[in-house]
C-alpha positions in Angstrom: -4.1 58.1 -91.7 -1.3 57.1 -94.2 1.4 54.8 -93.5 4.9 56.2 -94.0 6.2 55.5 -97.9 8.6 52.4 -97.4 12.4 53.7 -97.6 14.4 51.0 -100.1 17.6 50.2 -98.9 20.2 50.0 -101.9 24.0 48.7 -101.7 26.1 50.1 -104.7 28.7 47.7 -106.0 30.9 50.4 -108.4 31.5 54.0 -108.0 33.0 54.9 -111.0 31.6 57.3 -114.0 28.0 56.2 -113.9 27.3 55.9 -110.3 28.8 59.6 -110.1 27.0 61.0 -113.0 23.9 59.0 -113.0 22.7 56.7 -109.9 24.2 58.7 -106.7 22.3 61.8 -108.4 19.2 59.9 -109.1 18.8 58.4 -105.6 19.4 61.8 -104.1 16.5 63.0 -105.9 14.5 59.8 -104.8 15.5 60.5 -100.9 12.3 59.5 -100.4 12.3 56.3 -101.4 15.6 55.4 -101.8 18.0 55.5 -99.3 22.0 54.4 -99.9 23.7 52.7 -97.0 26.3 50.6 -98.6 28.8 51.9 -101.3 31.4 48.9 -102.8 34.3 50.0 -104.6 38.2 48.4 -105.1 39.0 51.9 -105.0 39.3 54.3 -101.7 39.4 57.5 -104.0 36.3 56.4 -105.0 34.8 55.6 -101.7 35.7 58.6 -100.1 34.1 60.4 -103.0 31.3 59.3 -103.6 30.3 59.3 -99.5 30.4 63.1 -100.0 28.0 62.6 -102.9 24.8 61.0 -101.1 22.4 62.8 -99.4 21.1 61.9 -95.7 23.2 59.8 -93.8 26.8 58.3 -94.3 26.7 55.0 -96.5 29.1 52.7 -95.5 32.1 52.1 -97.8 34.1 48.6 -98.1 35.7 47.2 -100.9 33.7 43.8 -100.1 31.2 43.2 -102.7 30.2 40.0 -100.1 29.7 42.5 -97.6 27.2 44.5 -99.6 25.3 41.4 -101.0 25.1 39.8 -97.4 24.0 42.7 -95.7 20.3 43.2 -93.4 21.1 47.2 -94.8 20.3 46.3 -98.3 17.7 45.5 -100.1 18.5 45.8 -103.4 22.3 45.5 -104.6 23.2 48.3 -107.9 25.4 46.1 -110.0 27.5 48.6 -112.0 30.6 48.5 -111.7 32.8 46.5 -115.1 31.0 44.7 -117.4 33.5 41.9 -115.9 32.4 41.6 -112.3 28.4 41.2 -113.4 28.1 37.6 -113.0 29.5 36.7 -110.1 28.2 39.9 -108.6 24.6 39.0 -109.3 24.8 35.8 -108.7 26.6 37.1 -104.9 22.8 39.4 -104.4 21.0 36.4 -105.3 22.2 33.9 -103.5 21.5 36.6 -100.8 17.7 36.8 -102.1 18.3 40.8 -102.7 17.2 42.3 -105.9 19.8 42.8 -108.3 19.8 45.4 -110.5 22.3 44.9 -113.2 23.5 47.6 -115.7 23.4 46.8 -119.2 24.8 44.5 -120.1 23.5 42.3 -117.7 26.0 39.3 -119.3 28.4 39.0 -122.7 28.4 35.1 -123.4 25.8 32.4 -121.9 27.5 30.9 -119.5 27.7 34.1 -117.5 24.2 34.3 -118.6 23.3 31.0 -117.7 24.3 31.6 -114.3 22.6 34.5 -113.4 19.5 32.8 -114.4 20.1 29.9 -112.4 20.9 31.9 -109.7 17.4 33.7 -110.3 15.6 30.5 -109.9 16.9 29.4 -106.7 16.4 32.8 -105.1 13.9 34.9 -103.5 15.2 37.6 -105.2 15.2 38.7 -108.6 16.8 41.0 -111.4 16.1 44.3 -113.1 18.4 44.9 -115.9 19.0 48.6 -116.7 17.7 49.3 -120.1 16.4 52.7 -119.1 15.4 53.7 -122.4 12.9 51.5 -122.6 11.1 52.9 -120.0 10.8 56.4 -121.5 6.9 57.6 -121.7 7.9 58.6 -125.4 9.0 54.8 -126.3 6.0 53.4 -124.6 3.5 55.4 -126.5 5.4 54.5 -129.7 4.8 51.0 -128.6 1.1 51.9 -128.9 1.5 54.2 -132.7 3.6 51.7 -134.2 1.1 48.6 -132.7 -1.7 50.6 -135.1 0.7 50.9 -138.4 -1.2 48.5 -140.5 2.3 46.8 -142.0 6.0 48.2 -141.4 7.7 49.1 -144.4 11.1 50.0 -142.9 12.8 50.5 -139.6 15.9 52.3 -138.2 17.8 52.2 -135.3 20.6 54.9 -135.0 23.0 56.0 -132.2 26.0 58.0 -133.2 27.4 60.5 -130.7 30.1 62.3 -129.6 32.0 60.9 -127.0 31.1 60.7 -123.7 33.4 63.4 -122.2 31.4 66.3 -123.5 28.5 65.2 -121.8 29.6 64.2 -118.9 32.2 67.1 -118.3 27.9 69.7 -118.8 26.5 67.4 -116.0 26.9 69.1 -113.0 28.1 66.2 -111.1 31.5 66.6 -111.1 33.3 63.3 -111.5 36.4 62.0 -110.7 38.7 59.7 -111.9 40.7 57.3 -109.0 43.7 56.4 -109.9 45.0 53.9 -106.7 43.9 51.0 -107.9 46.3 48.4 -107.1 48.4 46.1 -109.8 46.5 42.8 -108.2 43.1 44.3 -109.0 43.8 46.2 -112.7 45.6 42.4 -113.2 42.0 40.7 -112.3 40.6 42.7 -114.2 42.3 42.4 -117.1 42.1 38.8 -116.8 38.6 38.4 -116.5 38.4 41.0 -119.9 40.3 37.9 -121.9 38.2 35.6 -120.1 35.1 36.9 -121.4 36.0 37.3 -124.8 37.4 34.2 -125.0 34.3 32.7 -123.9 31.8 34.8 -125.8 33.9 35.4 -129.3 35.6 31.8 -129.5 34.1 29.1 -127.3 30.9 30.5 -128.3 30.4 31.7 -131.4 34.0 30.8 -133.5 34.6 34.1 -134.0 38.7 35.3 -133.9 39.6 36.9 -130.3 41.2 40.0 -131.9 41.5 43.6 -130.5 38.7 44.4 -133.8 36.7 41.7 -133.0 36.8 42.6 -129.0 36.3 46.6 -129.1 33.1 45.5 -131.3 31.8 42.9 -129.5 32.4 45.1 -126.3 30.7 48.0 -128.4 27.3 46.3 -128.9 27.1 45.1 -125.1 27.8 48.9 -124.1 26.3 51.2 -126.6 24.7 49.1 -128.8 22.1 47.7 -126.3 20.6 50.4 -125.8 19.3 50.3 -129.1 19.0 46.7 -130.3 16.8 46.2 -127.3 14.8 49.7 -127.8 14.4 47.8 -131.2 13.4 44.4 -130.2 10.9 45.4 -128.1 9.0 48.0 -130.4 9.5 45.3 -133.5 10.3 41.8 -132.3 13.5 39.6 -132.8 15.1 39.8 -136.3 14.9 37.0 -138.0 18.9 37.4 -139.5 21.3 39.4 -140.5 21.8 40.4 -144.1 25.2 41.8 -144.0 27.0 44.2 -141.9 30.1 46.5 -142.0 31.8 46.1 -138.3 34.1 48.9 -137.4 34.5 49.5 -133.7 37.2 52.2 -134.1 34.4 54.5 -136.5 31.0 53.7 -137.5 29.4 50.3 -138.2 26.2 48.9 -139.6 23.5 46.1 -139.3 20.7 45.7 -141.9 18.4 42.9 -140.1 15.6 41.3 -142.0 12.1 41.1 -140.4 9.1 39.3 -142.3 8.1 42.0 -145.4 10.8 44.7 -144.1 14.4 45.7 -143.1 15.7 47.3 -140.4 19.1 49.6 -140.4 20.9 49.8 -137.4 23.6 52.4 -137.0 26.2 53.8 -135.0 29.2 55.1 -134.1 31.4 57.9 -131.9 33.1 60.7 -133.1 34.1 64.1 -132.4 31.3 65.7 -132.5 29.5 67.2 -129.7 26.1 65.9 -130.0 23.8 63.1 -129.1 21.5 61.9 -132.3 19.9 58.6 -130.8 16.6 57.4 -132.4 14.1 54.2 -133.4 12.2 55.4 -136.5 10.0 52.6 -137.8 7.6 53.7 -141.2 4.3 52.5 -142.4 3.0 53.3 -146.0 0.5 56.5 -144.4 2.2 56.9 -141.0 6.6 57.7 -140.2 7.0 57.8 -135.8 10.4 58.4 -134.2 11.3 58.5 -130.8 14.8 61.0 -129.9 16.7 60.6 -127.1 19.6 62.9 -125.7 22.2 62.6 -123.8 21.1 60.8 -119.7 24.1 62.7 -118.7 22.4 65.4 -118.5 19.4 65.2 -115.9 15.9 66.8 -117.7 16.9 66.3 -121.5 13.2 65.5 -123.0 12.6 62.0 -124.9 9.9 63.0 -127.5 8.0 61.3 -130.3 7.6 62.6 -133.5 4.6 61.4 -135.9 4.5 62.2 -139.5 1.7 61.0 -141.5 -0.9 61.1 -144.0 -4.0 62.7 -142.7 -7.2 62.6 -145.5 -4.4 63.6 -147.8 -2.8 66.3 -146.4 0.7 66.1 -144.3 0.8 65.8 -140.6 3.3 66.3 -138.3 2.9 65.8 -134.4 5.6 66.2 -131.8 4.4 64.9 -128.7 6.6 65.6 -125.1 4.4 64.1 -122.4 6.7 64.5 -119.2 10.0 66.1 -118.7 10.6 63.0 -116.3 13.7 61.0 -117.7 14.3 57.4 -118.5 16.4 57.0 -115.7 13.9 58.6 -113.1 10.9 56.2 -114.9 13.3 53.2 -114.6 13.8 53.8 -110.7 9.7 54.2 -110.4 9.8 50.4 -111.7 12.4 49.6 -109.3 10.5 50.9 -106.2 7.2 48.8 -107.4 9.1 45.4 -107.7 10.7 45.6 -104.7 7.9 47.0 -102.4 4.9 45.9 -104.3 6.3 42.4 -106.5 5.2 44.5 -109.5 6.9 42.5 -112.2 9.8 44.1 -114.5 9.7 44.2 -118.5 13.9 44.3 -118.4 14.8 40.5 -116.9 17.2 38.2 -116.9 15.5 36.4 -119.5 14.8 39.4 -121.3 18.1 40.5 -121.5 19.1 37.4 -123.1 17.7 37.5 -126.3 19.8 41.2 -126.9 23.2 38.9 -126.3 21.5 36.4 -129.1 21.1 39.6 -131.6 24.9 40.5 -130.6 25.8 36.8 -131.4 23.9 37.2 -134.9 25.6 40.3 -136.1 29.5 38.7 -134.6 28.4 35.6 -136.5 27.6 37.4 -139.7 31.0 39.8 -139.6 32.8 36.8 -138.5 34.8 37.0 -141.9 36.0 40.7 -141.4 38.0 39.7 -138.3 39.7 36.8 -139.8 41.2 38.8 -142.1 42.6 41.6 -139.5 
């Protein structure tokens, strides 16, 4: 006879846009695993909300982030709410031994980074940092195509999309916005925005604190690591930056060197109501991409594409192995490191060497926000 499947216990600290439209859903469909007893929010709208979102039981609402971490109820602590409230968040689970999971990005300067890590190390915990494209079966078996190329010629890396509004609004989940958060809690917030840019653009890196220089730096943490990690980890760390244009309000580019090739990353929002994210990496006999849509919308296939050279004639493969999204792979990960110590690919540790490729392409546009 079986034993009963284990039910993980999971305290959500933020229940704005993504926990509505992304991880409420998600653990509903993973009843069976999952099960949400704790939601953490500054806002009651929010609270009360979301409650009526999660299947099974009542979670338990507070606006006590302590509360969550500290809690015998939870076992892992979802850590995404503001980009702001990440470090000391994580470091709260930790010091709790929970399992943090972290949405990207996990930290925006090292110190915050520094502490998470130390908090890591002391703990019996650990973190998972939510890169979910990475765990895509259509990224993992270009892992394995692009591992056979016999030399890269040429790489890119491109996200430009509409804005998030057109996806979210086709989701089915029905959002909403809260608006009674208090003047001491917007005023935190705001305060620890400053602080990190302060700390990440200046102390750190010497680069102007301007509202340019912030609304990019901010861009690349959001957005942009999604794909400069897809592109780490399918090609390794670039070695610099050749040049870069840096415009957070449009589009902006990053040409990276790696030894014998290039890589182009680009991206930007616009108006347009569509969702064209891809890595594309070329050999001299063999061209594989990797397309993403939208994870607002729950099924949306990842697929690779190969197009090669085949005895001399032209070949082109699409391959769609699962309908299974990144987000529902990601959680499959989740469930094995907490109940089986099966170890994570998206760490702390990891995570840290996307906020050095940020710091290379702030470093190298450094000059087009002194002149703003």
């Amino acid at each position: 006879m079986t034993s009963p499947r284990r039910i993980v216990n999971v305290g959500l600290i933020g229940c704005g846009e993504v926990a509505q439209t992304i991880h409420i859903p998600t653990l509903n469909h993973f009843s069976e695993y999952f099960k949400t007893t704790y939601l953490c929010d500054v806002s009651q709208q929010a609270l009360t909300h979301c409650q009526s979102k999660v299947v099974g039981s009542p979670p338990k609402l507070t606006k006590s982030a302590a509360e969550v971490c500290s809690s015998p109820d939870v076992d892992v602590v979802f850590i995404i709410n503001s980009t702001e409230y990440h470090a000391p968040h994580a470091v709260l689970a930790l010091q709790h031994d929970k399992v943090a999971f972290i949405e990207k990005p996990m930290a925006m300067n090292e110190r915050d980074a520094q502490l998470i890590l130390d908090a890591e190390r002391k703990s019996k915990g650990t973190v998972m940092v939510g890169y979910m494209r990475r765990y895509a079966t259509a990224f993992l078996d270009a892992i394995k195509e692009i591992g056979g190329m016999e030399r890269v010629t040429y790489a890119r890396v491109r996200d430009i999309i509409g804005t998030n509004a057109f996806f979210v609004d086709q989701s089915g989940t029905f959002p909403k916005k809260s608006t009674d958060y208090s003047q001491d809690d917007s005023q935190d917030l705001a305060k620890r925005a400053e602080g990190l840019a302060e700390q990440g653009l200046n102390s750190e890196m010497g680069v102007p604190v301007t509202k340019e220089s912030t609304a990019m730096w901010s861009l690349l943490g959001s957005l942009g690591s999604h794909d400069l990690s897809l592109m780490r980890e399918a090609l390794g760390k670039p070695q610099a930056v050749l040049g870069c244009s840096l415009n957070a309000a449009s589009f902006w580019n990053v040409l990276f060197q790696y030894p014998g090739f290039v890589c182009s990353y680009e991206s930007g929002i616009d108006e347009i109501p569509r969702f064209d994210a891809h890595l594309e990496v070329y050999s001299k006999t063999k061209q594989v991409t990797v397309q993403y849509d939208t994870p607002y919308v729950k099924g949306l296939p990842v697929t690779m594409t190969i197009k090669e050279n085949v005895n001399g004639a032209y070949q082109e493969r699409l391959v769609r192995k699962t309908y299974e999204d990144p987000y529902t792979l990601e959680y499959k990960e989740l469930y094995a490191l907490v109940t089986e110590g099966k170890p994570v690919k998206t760490t702390a540790a990891d995570a840290v060497q996307d906020l050095q490729i940020f710091q290379m392409i702030m470093r190298a546009g450094k000059s087009q926000f002194e002149s703003t």
